[in-house]
C-alpha positions in Angstrom: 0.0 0.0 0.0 1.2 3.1 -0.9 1.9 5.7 2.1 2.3 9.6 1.1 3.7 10.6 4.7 6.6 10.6 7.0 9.1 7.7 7.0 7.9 4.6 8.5 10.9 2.7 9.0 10.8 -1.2 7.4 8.1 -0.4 5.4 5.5 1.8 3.8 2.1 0.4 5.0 3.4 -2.0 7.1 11.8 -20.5 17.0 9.2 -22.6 15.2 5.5 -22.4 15.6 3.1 -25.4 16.1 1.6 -27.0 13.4 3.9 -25.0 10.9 7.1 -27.0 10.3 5.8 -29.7 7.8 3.7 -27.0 5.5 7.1 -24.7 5.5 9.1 -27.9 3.6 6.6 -28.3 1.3 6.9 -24.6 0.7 10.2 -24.5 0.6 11.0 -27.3 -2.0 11.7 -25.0 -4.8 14.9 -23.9 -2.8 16.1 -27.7 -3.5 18.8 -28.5 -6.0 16.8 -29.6 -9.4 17.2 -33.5 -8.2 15.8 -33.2 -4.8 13.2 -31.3 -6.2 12.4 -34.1 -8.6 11.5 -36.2 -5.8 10.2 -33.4 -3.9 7.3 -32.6 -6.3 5.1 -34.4 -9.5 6.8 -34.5 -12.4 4.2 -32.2 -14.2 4.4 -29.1 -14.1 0.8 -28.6 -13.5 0.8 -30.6 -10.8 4.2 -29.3 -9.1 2.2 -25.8 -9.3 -0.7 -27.0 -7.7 1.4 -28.6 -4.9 4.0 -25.5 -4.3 0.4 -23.3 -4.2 -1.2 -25.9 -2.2 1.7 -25.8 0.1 1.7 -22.1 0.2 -1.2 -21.7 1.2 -1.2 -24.8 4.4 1.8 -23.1 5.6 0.5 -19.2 5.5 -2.7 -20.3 7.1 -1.0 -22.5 9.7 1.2 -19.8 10.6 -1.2 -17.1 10.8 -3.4 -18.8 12.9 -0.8 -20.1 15.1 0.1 -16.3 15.7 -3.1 -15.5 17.2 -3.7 -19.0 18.8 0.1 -17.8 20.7 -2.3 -15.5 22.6 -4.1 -16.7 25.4 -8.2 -17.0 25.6 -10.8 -15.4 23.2 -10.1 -11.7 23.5 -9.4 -9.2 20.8 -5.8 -9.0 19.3 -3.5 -7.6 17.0 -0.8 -9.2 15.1 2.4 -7.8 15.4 3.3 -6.9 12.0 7.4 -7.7 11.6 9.6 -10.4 13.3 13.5 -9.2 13.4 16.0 -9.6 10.4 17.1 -13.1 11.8 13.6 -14.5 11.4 11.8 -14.7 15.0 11.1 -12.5 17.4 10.4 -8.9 18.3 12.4 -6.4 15.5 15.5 -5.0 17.2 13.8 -1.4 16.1 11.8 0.3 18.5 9.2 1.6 16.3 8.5 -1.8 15.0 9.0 -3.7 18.0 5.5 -4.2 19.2 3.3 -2.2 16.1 0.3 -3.9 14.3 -0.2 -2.0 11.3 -3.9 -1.4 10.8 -3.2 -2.6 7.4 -1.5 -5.9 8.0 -4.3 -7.2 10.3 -7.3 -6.3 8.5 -4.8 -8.6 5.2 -4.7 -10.8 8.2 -8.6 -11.5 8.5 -9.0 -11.6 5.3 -6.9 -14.5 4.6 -7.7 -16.3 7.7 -10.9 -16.7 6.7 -10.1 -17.8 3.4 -8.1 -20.7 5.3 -11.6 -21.2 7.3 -10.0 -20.2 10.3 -12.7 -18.3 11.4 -12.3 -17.9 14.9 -8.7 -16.5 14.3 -9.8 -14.3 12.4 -12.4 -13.0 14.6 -10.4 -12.3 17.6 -8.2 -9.7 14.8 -11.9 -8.3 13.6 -12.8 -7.9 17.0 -9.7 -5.7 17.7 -10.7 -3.5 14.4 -13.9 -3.3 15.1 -12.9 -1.6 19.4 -10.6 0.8 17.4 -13.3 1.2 14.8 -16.3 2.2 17.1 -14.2 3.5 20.5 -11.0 5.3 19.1 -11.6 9.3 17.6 -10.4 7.9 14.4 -8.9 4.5 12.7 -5.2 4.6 13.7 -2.7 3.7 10.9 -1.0 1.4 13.8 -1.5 0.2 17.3 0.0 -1.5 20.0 0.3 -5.5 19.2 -1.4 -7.9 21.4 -4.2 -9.0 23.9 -6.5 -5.7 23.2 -7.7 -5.4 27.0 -9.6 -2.5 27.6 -12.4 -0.7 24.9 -10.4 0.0 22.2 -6.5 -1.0 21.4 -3.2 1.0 23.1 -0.9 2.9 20.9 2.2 1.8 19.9 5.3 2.4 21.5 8.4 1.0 24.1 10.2 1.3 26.8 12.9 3.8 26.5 16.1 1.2 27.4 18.3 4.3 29.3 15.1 6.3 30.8 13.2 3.4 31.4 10.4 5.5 30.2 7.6 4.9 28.7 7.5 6.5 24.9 4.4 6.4 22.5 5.6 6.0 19.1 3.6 8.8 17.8 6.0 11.0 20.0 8.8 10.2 18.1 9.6 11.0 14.5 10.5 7.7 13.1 7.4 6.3 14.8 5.3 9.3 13.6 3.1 8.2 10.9 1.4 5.4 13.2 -0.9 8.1 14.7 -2.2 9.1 11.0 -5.9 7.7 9.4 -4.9 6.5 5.8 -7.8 6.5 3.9 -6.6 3.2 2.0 -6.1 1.8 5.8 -9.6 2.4 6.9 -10.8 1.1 3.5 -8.8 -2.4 4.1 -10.2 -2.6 7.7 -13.7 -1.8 6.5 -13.3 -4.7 3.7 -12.0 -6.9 6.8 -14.7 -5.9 8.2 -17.6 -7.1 5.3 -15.7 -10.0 4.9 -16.7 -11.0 8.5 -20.1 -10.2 7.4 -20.7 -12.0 5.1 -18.9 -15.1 6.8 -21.2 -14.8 9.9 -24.2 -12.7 9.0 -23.4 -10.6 12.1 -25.0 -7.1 11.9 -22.1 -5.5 14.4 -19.0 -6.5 11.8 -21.2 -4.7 8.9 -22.0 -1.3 11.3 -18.6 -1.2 12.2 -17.9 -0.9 8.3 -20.5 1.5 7.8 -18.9 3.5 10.5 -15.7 3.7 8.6 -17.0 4.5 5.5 -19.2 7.5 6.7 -16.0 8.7 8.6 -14.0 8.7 5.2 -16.8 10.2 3.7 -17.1 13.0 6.4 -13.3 13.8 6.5 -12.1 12.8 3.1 -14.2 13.9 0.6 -12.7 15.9 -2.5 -14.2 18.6 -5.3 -11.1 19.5 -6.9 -10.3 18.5 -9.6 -11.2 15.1 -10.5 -13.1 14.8 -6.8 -12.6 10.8 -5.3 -11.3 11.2 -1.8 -8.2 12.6 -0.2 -5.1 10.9 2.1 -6.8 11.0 5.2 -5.2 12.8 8.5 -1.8 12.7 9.1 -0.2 13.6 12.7 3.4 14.5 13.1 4.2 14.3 16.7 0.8 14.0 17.9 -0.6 16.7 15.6 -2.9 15.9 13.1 -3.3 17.9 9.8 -5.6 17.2 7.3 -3.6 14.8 4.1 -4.7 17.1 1.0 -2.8 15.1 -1.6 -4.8 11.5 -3.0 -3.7 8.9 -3.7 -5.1 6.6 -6.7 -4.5 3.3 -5.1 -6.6 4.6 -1.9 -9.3 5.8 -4.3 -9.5 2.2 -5.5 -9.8 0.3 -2.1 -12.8 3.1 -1.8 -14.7 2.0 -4.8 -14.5 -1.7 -3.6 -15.4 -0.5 0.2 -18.5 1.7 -0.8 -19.4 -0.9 -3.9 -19.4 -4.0 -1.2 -21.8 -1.7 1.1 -23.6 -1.2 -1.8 -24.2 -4.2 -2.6 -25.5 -5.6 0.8 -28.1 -2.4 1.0 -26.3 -1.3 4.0 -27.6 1.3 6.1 -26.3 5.2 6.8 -25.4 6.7 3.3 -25.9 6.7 -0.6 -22.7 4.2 -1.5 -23.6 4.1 -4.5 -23.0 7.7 -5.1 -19.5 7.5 -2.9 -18.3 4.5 -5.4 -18.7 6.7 -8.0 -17.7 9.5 -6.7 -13.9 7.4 -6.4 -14.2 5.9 -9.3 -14.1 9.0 -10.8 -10.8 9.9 -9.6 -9.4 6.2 -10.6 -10.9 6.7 -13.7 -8.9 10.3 -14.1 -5.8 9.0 -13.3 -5.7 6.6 -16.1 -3.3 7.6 -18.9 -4.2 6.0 -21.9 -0.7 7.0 -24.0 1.3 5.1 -21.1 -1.7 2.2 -20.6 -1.4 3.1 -16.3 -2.1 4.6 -14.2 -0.5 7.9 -11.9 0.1 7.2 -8.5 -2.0 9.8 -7.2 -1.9 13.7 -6.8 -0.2 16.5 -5.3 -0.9 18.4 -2.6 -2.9 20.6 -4.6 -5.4 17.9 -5.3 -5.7 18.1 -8.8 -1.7 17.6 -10.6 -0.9 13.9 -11.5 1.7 12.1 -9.5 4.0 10.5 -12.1 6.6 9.4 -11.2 7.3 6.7 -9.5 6.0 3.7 -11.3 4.0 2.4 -8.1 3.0 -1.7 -8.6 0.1 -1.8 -6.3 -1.8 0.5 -7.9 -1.3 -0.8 -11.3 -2.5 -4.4 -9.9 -4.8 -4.0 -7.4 -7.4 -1.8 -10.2 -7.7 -5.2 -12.0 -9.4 -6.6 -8.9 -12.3 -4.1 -9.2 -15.0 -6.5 -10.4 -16.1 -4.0 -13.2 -12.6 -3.2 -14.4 -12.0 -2.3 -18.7 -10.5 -4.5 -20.6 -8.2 -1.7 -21.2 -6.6 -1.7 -17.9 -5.5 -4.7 -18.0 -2.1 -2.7 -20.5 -1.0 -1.5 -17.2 -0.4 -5.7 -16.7 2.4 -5.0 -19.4 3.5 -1.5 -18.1 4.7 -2.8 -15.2 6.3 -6.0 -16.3 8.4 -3.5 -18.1 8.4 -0.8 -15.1 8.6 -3.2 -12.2 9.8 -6.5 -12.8 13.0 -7.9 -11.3 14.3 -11.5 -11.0 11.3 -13.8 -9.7 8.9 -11.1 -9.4 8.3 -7.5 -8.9 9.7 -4.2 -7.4 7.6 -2.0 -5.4 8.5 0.9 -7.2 10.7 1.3 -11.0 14.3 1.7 -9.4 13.9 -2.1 -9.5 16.3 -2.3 -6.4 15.3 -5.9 -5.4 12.4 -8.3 -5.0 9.0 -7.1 -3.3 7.5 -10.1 -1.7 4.0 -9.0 -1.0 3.4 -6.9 -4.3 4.9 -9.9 -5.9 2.2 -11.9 -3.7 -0.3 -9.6 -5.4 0.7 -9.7 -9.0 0.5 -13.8 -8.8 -3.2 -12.9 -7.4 -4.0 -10.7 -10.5 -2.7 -13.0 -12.9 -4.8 -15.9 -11.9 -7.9 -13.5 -11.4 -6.9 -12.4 -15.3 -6.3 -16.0 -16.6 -2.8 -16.1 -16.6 -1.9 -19.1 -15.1 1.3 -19.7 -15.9 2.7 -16.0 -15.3 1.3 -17.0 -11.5 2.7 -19.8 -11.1 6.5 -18.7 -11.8 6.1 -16.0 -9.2 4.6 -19.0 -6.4 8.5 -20.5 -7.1 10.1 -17.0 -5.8 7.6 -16.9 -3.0 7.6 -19.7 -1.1 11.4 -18.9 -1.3 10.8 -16.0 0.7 9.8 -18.4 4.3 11.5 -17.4 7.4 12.3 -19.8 10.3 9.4 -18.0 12.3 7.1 -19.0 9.0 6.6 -15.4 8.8 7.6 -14.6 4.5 10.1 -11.9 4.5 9.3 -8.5 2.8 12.2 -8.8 0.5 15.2 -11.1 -0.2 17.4 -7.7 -0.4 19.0 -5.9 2.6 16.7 -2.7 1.7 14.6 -2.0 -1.6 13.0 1.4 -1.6 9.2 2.4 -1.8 7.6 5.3 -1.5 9.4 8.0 0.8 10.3 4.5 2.5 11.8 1.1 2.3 11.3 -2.3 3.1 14.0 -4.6 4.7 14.8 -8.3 4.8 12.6 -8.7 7.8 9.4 -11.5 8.1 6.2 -9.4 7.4 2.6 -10.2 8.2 1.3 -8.4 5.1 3.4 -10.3 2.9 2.8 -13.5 4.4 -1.2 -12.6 4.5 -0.7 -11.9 0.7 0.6 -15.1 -0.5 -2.1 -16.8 1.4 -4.9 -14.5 -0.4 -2.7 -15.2 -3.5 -2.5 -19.2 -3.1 -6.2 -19.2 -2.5 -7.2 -17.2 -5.0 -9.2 -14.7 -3.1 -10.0 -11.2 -4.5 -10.1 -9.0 -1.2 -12.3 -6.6 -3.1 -15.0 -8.8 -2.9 -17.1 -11.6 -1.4 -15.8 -15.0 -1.8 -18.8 -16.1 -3.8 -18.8 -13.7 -6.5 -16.7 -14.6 -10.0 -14.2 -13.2 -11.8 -15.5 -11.2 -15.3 -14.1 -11.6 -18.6 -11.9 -14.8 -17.4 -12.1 -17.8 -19.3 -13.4 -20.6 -16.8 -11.0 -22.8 -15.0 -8.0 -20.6 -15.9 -6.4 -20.9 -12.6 -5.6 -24.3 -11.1 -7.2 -22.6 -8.0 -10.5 -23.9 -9.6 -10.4 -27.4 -9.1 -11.1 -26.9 -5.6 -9.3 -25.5 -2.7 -6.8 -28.0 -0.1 -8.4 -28.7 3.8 -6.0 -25.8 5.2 -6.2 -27.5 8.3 
């Protein structure tokens, strides 16, 4: 996800656990020499997909759930979004060291219940939904953990020569946590819906509704093209209003207001707020190029082009009404983006993203490209960490936007490839099909393993 504030260190959004150890080979067998992998996996190649997905997706939801099963009882949690660079445990930097990213845990929800791991992913919705309804606005981050009390802490540590207490909002590097990215509250909103529809629970679908109204309330553009703006960001505890937008924001809108659309949900005219994002999506298509601009300036209204940012690009073909035409930006960023085994975040092409890469394997299966998927499944399950955790790149550092990401295990990405090896389109509800895709393009459609 693309973040157009301060510098949020690891990223821009965003021993051995039970149960995970034999689903991690499996995922791991591509890293064999060619003969063990012989014995490894089927001699077809269709099949050796099918297992390497199959065994992607075991391991992600085994790990996943074994992260929240870690925490004691039924209450609300959060997921702590990064283990350090050597694979378990806490990151060494402070900032990091205890945040769930608003982000990562609503990915988290989603692909739990795609693994049928409902309960899991309850106790995570349940922590969205206390920050939801009980915090002033939808943090970019919290504290991880057992959420306690009516809503969840804010990040932060204990200061190692003061022995202090320090919030990370206090601090520069942990700055942008105390923000309200419009993209974040659309991804907790969609986590949100997707536990409505799984349990038919009214208090998941408010909990959306009270999202969306809030974006509409504090985010809603006329210049120039209209869709919505960044949000609120807070620098050291003070918040400011985010005039820039962001086109990949925009299009996690149209999916949030389209979903509450489509389930006649109470407390506003969606229909009207879908459009009124598309429209900006829409605008920031150039048709010479065939993609789209990352977003705006401040000013609201001049393009954003440069740099070449791969989420947007992809996650636009996961709109269920999406032209044919987009589908060109497919080829713009295979020329723009692509590194060895998969994609770049941005075009510097500095190393391997894991989770965009995650994503592109998702939008080629939900296109019909099969085959293009299945190359990138071989550089991801590459990617596994001894905590299970995937990490967010192979590289030392690769740059995003006003960011990097590190060689550190990441929830998103992880999350990602299990959304990916399922082939689940977070935009919408598990039983609604793909449009204009051949059937039984992916090998996803024979049918889904027991991820149990």
């Amino acid at each position: 996800m693309i973040r157009f504030t301060a510098i949020r260190l690891g990223n821009t959004r965003r021993g051995w656990l039970g149960g995970v150890a034999v689903g991690l080979v499996l995922a791991m067998s591509s890293m064999l020499p060619a003969h063990a992998q012989a014995a490894a996996i089927p001699r077809s190649d269709t099949q050796a997909a099918a297992a390497r997905i199959e065994a992607i997706a075991r391991t992600g939801c085994n790990v996943l759930a074994a992260r929240v099963d870690t925490l004691p009882g039924n209450a609300p949690v959060l997921l702590r979004s990064y283990d350090n660079s050597r694979g378990q445990g806490a990151p060494d930097l402070l900032p990091l060291r205890s945040a769930a990213f608003t982000y990562d845990n609503a990915l988290a929800v989603i692909a739990l219940l795609a693994c049928h791991r409902r309960s899991q992913a309850e106790r995570i919705g349940a922590a969205l939904r206390l920050a939801a309804m009980n915090d002033t606005r939808l943090r970019d981050a919290y504290r991880a953990g057992i959420v306690a009390g009516d809503k969840p802490l804010p990040n932060g540590w204990r200061d190692p020569d003061s022995g202090r207490w320090i919030e990370a909002a206090q601090r520069y590097a942990g700055a942008y946590q105390d923000g309200s990215s419009c993209g974040n509250v659309a991804w907790a909103a969609l986590a949100l819906l997707a536990l409505h529809h799984t349990t038919a629970e009214g208090r998941w679908r408010d909990a959306a509704v009270h999202l969306a109204r809030w974006v509409v309330e504090h985010a809603a553009d006329t210049r120039g093209a209209g869709g919505f703006d960044g949000g609120i960001e807070s620098y050291l505890l003070v918040p400011r209003k985010a005039a820039w937008k962001s086109t990949e924001h925009n299009i996690d809108l149209v999916a949030m207001f389209e979903w509450l659309q489509r389930i006649a949900a109470p407390g506003g005219d969606w229909q009207a707020q879908a459009r009124h994002a598309r429209r900006f999506v829409d605008a920031q298509w150039d048709a010479a190029s065939g993609h789209f601009w990352m977003g705006t300036t401040a000013d609201g209204v001049t393009p954003l082009r440069s740099p070449s940012a791969l989420d947007v690009q992809l996650w636009a073909q996961l709109l269920p009404n999406a032209p044919k035409p987009w589908r060109r930006a497919l080829h713009w960023i295979e020329r723009m983006n692509s590194v060895k085994g998969g994609f770049d975040f941005t075009d510097d092409r500095d190393g391997l993203w894991t989770e965009g890469t995650a994503q592109a394997a998702l939008v080629y299966r939900w296109t019909g490209n099969a085959a293009r998927a299945n190359a990138l499944f071989v550089s991801i399950a590459q990617q596994a960490s001894p905590g299970g955790f995937l990490y967010a790149t192979p590289a030392p550092r690769i740059t995003a936007v006003y960011s990097y990401y590190r060689h550190q295990p990441c929830l998103a990405a992880t999350a990602w490839a299990v959304i990916a090896a399922l082939d689940r389109n977070p935009y919408l509800p598990p039983n609604m099909h793909r449009a204009n895709t051949p059937p039984h393009a992916s090998p996803a459609h024979a049918g889904h393993p027991t991820l149990q």
